[in-house]
C-alpha positions as CSV (number, residue, x, y, z in Angstrom):
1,X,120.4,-24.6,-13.8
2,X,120.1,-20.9,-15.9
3,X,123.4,-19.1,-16.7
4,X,123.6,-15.6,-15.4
5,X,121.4,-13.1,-16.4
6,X,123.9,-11.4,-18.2
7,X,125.0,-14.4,-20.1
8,X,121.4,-14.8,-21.3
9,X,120.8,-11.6,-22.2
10,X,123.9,-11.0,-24.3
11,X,123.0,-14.2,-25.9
12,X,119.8,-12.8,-26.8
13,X,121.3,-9.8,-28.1
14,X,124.2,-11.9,-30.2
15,X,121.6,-13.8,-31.7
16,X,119.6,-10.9,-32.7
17,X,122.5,-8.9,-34.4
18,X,123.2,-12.2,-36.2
19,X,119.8,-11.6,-38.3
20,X,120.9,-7.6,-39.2
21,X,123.2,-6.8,-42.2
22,X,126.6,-7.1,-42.0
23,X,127.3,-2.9,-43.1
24,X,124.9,-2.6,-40.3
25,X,127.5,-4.0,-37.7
26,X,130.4,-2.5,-39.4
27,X,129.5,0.7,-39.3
28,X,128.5,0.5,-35.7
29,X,131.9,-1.5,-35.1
30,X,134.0,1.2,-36.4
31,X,132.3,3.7,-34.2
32,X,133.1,1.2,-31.1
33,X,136.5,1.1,-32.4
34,X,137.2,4.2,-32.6
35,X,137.0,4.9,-28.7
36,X,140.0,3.0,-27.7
37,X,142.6,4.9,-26.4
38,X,146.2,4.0,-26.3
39,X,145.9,2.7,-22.8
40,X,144.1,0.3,-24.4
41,X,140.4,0.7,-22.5
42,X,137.4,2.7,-24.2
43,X,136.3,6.7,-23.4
44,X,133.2,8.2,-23.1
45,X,132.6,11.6,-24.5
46,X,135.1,12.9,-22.7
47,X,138.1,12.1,-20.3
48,X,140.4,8.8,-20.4
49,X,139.6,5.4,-20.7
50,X,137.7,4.0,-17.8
51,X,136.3,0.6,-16.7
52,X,132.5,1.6,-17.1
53,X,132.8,2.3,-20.9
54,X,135.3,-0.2,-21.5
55,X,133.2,-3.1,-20.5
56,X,130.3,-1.4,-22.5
57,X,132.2,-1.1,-25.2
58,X,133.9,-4.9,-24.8
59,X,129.9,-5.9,-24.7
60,X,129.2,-4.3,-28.0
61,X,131.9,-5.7,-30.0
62,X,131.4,-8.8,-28.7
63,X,127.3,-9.1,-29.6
64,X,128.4,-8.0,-32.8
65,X,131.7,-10.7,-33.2
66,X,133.4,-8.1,-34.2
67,X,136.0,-8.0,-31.0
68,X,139.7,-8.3,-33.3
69,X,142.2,-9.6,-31.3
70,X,144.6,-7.3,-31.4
71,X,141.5,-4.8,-29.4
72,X,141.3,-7.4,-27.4
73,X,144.8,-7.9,-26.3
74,X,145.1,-4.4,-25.7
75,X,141.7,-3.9,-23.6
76,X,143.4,-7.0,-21.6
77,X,146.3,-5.4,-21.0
78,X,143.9,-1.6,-19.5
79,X,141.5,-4.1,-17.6
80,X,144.5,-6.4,-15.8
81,X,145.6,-3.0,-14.7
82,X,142.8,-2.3,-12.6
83,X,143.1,-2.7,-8.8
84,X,140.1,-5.3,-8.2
85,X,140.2,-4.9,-4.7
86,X,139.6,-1.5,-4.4
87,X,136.1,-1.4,-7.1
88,X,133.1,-0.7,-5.7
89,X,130.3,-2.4,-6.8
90,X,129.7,-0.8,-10.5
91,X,133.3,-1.3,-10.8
92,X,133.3,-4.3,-9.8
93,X,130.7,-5.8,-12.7
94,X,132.2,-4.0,-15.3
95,X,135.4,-5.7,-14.0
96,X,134.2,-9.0,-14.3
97,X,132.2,-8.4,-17.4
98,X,135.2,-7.3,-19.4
99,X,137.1,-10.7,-17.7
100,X,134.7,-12.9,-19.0
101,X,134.8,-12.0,-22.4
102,X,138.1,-11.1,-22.7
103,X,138.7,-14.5,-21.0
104,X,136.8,-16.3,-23.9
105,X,138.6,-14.0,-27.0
106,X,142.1,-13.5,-25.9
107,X,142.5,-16.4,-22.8
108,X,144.5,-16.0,-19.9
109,X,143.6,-16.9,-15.7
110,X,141.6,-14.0,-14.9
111,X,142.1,-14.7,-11.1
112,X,145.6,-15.5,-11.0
113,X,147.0,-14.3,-7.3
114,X,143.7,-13.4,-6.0
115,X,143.5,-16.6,-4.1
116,X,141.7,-20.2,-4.2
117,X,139.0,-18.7,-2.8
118,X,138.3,-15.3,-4.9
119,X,134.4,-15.4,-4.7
120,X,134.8,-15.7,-1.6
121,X,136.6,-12.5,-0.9
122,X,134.3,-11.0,-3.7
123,X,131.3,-12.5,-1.8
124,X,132.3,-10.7,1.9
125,X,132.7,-7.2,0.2
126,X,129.3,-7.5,-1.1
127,X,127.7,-8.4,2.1
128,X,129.7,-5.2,3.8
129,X,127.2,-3.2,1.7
130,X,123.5,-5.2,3.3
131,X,121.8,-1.9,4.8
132,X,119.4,-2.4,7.2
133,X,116.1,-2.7,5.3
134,X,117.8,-6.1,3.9
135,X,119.0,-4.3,0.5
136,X,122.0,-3.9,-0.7
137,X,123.7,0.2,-0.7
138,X,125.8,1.9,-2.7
139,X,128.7,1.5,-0.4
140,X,129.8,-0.2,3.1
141,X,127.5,1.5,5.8
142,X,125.3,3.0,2.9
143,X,121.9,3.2,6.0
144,X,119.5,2.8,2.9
145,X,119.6,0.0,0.0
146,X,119.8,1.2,-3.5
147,X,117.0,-0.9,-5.9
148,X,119.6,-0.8,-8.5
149,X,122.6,-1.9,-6.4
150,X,120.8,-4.9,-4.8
151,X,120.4,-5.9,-8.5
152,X,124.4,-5.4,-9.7
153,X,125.0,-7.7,-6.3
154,X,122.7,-10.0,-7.7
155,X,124.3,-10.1,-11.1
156,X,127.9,-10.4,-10.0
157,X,126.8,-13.6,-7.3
158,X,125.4,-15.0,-10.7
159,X,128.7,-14.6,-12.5
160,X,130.9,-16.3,-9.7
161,X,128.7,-19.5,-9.4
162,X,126.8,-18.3,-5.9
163,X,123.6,-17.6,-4.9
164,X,122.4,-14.6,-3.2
165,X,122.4,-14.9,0.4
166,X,119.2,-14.1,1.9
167,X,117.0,-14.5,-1.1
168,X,113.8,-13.9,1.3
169,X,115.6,-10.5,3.2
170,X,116.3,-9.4,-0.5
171,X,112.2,-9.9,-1.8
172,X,111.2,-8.1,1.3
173,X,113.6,-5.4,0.3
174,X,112.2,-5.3,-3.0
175,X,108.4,-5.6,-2.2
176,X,108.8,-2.8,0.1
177,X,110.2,-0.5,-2.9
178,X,106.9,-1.4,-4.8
179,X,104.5,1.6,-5.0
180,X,100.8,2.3,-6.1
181,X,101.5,3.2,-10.0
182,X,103.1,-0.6,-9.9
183,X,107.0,0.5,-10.7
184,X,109.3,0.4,-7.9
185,X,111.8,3.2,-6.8
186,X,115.5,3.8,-6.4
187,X,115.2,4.6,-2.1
188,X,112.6,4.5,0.2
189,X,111.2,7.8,0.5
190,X,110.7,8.0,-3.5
191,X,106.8,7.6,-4.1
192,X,106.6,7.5,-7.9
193,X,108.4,4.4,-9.4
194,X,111.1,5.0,-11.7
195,X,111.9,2.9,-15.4
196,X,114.9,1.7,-14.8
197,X,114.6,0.5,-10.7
198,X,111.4,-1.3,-11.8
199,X,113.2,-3.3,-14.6
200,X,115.8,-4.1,-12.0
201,X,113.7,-5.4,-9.5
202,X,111.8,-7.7,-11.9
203,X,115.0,-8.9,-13.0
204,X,116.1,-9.9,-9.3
205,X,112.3,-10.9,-8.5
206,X,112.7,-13.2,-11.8
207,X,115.9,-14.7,-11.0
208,X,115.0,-15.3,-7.3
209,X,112.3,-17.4,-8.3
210,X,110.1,-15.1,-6.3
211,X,108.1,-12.7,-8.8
212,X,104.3,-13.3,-7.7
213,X,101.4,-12.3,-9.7
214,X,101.2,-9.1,-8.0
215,X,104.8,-7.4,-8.7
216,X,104.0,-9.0,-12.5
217,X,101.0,-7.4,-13.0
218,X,102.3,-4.1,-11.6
219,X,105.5,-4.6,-13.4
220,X,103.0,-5.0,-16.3
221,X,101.0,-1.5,-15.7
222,X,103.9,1.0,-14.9
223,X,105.8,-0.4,-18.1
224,X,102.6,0.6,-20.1
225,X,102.5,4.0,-18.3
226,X,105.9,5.1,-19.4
227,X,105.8,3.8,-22.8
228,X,106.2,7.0,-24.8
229,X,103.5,8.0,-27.2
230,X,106.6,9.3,-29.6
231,X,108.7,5.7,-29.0
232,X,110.9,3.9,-26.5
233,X,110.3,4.0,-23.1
234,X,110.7,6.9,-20.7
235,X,112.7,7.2,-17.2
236,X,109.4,7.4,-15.6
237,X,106.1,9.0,-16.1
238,X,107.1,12.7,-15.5
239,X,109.5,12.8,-18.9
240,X,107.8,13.7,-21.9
241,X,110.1,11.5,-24.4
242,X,112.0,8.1,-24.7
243,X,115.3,7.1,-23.8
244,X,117.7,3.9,-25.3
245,X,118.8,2.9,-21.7
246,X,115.2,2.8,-20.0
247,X,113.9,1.5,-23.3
248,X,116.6,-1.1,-23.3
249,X,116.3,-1.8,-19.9
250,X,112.2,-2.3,-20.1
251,X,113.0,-4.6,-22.8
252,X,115.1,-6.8,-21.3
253,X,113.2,-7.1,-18.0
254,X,109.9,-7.5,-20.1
255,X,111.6,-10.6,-22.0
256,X,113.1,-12.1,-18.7
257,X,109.4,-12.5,-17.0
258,X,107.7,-13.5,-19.7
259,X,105.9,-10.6,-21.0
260,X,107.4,-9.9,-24.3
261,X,104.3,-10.1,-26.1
262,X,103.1,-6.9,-24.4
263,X,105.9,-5.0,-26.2
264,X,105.3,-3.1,-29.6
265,X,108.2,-4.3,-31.4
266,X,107.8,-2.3,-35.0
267,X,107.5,0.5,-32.7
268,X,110.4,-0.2,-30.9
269,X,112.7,-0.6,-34.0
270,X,111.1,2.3,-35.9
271,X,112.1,4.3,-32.8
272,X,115.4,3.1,-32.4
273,X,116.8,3.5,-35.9
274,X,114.5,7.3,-36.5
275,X,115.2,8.9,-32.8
276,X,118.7,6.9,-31.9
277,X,120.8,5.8,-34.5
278,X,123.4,7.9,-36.2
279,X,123.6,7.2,-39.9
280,X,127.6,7.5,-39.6
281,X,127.8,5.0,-36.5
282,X,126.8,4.8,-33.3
283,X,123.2,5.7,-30.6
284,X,122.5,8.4,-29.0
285,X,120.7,8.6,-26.0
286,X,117.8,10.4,-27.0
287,X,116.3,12.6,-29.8
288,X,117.8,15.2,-28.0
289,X,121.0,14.6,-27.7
290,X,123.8,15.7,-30.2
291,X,126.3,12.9,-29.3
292,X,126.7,9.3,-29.3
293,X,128.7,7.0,-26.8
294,X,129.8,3.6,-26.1
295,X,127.2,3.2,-23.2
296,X,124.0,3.9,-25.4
297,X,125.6,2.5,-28.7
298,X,125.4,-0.8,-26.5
299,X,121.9,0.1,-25.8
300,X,120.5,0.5,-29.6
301,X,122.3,-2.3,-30.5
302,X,120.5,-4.0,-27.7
303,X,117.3,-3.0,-28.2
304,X,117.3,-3.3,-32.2
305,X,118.7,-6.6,-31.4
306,X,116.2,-7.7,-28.9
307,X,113.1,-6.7,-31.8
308,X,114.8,-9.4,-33.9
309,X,115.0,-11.8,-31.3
310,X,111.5,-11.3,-30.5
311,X,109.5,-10.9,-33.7
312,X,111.6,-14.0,-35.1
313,X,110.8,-16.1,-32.1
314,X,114.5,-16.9,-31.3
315,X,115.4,-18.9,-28.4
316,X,118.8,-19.3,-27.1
């Protein structure tokens, strides 16, 4: 039986980082490190702390090995204080993304006084969000599935040990988010696929069991259609440059159906490190941007990662 997806992939992207320098990761670590706030969880660019950067930032140390305890104890002590039962679904991931490596650095029963049966109660708030079309929404009584949110569901059944459902109601879902250019979109009425829904249906397709020649070969032709002729990948074939989370997200996806060969990896890490990386630490998102964050230093680091996994023929 395969771990999770997201176990695999941040295997892929540990392994990877293993093979850079070590003032590569230090650097990058210090940046990380420097977004914890007193509360103990990670910022964006603004604002406090919140879940969705913590467990981005959690991710990133982790790949790296460079989580300290003492970071760890404290992002513990942010993430314990969350109210599980109220997360919606993004919430909800980052929630057990953070638990599961701060379970495995710093210890501790994650799940103490949720119940015996947890995934249970996990399991019947993700079925509240099935819409109609056999997706999964963005909330309870959502009337149209989200292409992305069906994938987080997937994910988080993965993490607690289940299966998803109605695998066959969920490919049916997916097929019908398929369009002519080959990528798949967010919500029905969308008629141009989009980067980042595509990579998360082949993901789902992938772990289902159920990705078919035809979704792989279109898969295939809309990632070549957004590859940017400046780097990276782009959020779909109307933007004119290349981003680090639809680049990561192609990658990842193209490695997880088995068509990693089609990538240009020299390209991909000339891109990275030229248009993304920050000399003094950290990603930005694209060229364009002025900033970097947690979010899309987790991305660079994934997809420079990724090129090493790849081009060295690592296997996990």
């Amino acid at each position: 039986m395969r771990e999770p997806y997201l176990v695999e992939l941040a295997g892929r992207v540990r392994e990877g980082l293993t093979k850079l320098p070590d003032s590569f990761r230090a650097k990058h670590r210090d940046f990380v490190l420097a977004h914890q706030e007193p509360s103990g969880g990670f910022r964006g660019r603004e604002g406090d702390a919140d879940l969705y950067y913590t467990s981005f930032a959690l991710r990133a140390l982790a790949a790296m090995d460079e989580l300290p305890d003492a970071v760890g104890r404290r992002a513990a002590d942010f993430v314990r204080s969350r109210d599980r039962q109220s997360l919606d679904t993004v919430d909800l991931l980052n929630w057990l993304s953070a638990a599961l490596i701060l379970q495995s650095s710093v210890g501790g029963d994650w799940f103490v006084g949720d119940g015996s049966d947890w995934a249970g109660q996990i399991a019947e708030r993700l079925e509240a969000t099935v819409t109609p079309d056999g997706g999964y929404g963005t909330r309870e009584s959502a009337s149209l599935g989200s292409t992305y949110h069906s994938f987080l569901v997937m994910t988080i059944y993965e993490l607690l040990g289940r299966s998803v459902p109605d695998p066959e109601g969920l490919e049916q879902f997916l097929a019908s988010r398929q369009r002519e250019d080959g990528g798949f979109v967010e919500f029905a009425p969308m008629r141009r696929g989009g980067t980042n829904p595509t990579a998360a249906a082949a993901v789902v397709l992938s772990r289902l069991e159920r990705m078919r020649p035809p979704y792989r070969d279109g898969i295939c032709r809309f990632f070549s259609q957004v590859s940017c002729p400046t780097g990276g990948f782009r959020a779909n074939t109307r933007v004119p440059f290349g981003d680090g989370l639809s680049t990561f997200a192609v990658l990842s996806a193209a490695i997880e159906i088995g068509i990693g060969d089609t990538v240009d990896w020299a390209g991909i890490e000339s891109f990275v490190r030229r248009r993304l990386e920050r000399p003094e630490g950290g990603f930005r998102a694209a060229a364009w941007d002025e900033d970097a964050d947690v979010e899309y230093t987790f991305y660079g680091l994934g997809c420079l990662a990724l090129a090493e996994w790849s081009r060295r023929g690592l296997r996990q």
